[in-house]
C-alpha positions in Angstrom: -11.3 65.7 91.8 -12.6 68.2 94.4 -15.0 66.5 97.2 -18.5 66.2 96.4 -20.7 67.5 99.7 -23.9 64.8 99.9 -27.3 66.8 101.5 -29.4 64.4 103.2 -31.7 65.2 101.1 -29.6 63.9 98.3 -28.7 60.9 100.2 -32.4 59.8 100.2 -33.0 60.7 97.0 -30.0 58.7 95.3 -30.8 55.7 98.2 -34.6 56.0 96.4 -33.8 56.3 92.8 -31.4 53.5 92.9 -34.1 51.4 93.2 -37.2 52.5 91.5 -36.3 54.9 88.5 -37.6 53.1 85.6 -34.3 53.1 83.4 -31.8 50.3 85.0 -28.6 52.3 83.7 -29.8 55.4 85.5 -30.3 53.0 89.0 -26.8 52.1 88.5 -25.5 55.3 88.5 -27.5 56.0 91.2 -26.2 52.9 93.1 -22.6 54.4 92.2 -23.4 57.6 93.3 -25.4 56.7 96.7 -22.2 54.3 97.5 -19.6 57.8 97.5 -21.9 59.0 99.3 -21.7 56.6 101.6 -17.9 57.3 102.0 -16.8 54.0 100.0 -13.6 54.3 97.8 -13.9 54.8 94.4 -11.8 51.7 93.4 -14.4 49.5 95.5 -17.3 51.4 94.1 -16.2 50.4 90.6 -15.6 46.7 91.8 -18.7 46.8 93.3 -21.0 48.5 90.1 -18.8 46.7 87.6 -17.6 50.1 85.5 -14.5 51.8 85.3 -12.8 54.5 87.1 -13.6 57.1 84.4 -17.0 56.3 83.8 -18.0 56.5 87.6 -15.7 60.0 87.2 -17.7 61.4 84.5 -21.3 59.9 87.1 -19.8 62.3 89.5 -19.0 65.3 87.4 -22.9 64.8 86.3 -24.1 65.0 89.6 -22.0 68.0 90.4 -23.3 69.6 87.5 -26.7 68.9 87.7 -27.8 67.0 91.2 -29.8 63.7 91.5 -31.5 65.4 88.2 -28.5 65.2 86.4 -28.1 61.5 87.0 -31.2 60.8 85.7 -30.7 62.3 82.3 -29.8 59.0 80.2 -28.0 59.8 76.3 -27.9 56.1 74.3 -25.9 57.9 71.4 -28.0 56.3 68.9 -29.6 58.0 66.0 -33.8 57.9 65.4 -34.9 57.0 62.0 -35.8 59.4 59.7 -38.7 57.0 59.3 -40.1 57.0 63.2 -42.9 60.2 62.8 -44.1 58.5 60.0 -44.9 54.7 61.6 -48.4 55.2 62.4 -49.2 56.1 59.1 -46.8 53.5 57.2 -48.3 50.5 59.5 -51.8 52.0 59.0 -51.5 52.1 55.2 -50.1 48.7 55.0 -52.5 47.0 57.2 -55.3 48.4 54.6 -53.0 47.8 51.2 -50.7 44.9 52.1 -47.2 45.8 49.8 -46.3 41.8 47.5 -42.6 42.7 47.5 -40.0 44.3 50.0 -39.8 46.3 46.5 -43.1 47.5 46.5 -43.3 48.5 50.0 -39.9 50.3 49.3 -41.6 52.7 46.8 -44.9 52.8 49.0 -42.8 54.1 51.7 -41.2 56.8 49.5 -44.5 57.8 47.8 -46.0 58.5 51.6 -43.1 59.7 53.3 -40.5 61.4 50.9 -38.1 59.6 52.5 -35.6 56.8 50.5 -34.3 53.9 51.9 -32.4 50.8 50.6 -34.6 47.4 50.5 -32.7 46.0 53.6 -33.6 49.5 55.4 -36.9 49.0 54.5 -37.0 44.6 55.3 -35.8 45.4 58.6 -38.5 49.0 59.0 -41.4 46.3 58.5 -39.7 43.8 60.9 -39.5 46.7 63.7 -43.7 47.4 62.8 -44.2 44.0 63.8 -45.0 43.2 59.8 -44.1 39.2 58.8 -43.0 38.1 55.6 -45.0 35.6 54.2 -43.7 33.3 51.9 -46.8 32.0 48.8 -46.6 28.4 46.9 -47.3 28.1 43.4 -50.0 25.5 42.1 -48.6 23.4 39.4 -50.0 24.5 35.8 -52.3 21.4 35.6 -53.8 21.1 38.6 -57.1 19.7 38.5 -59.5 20.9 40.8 -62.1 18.1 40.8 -59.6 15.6 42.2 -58.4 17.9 45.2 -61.8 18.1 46.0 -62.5 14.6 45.9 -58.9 14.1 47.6 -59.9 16.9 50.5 -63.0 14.5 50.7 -61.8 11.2 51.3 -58.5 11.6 52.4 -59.2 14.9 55.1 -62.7 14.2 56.2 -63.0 12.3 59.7 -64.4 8.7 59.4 
């Protein structure tokens, strides 16, 4: 790999960054970075940072390519749901029309969204939106309601 020529300017900004930019991958590329720049050897740097040789490669190739700016640029390789523009108005419409079933919501979520997903899609969508499942009891088929009043009564009430 050619040498990389460090600017002052780019010394203080890595020594900066390294610190205080909000994403804690980024600050330890920037640690990486601000360590060659520093004139340490790469296999210390990647002792010291705790990543391999080709990763802290690939951290220098982004900084060649694009500066202190291109360090900052942080890819997680995931996907976004098909599901995420529409969670304000999903959350909204069942805080006002609570779904009964995983089912229900599953076909509520189509209807409003176009979009189909399986019922464990949708169980773990709701679990995301900070929705809990709530599991009902069933009264017995000859309850009497007098005597859970008078047992609410006598038994609950403080003497």
């Amino acid at each position: 790999m050619a040498t990389i020529q460090f600017t002052d300017e780019h010394v203080e900004q890595l020594a900066y960054e390294r610190f205080y930019h909000p994403q804690p991958r980024v600050q330890r590329k920037m640690e990486a970075v601000f360590l060659k720049a520093k004139g340490l050897r790469l296999r210390e740097i990647c002792d010291l940072v705790g990543v391999c040789p080709n990763t802290f490669r690939s951290w220098l190739r982004d900084f060649q390519s694009g500066g202190v700016e291109g360090l900052k640029r942080w890819d997680s390789g995931g996907s976004t749901s098909e599901l995420a523009p529409h969670a304000d108005a999903i959350c909204e419409h069942f805080v006002a029309y609570p779904p009964h079933t995983i089912t229900e919501a599953r076909q509520t979520i189509e209807e409003l969204t176009g979009v189909r997903r399986s019922v464990t899609q949708v169980r773990e969508l709701l679990k995301r939106l900070g929705f809990l499942r709530l599991k009902t009891g069933s009264l017995p088929a000859k309850a009497d309601p007098q005597a859970q009043a008078r047992f609410k009564k006598n038994s609950l009430s403080p003497a």
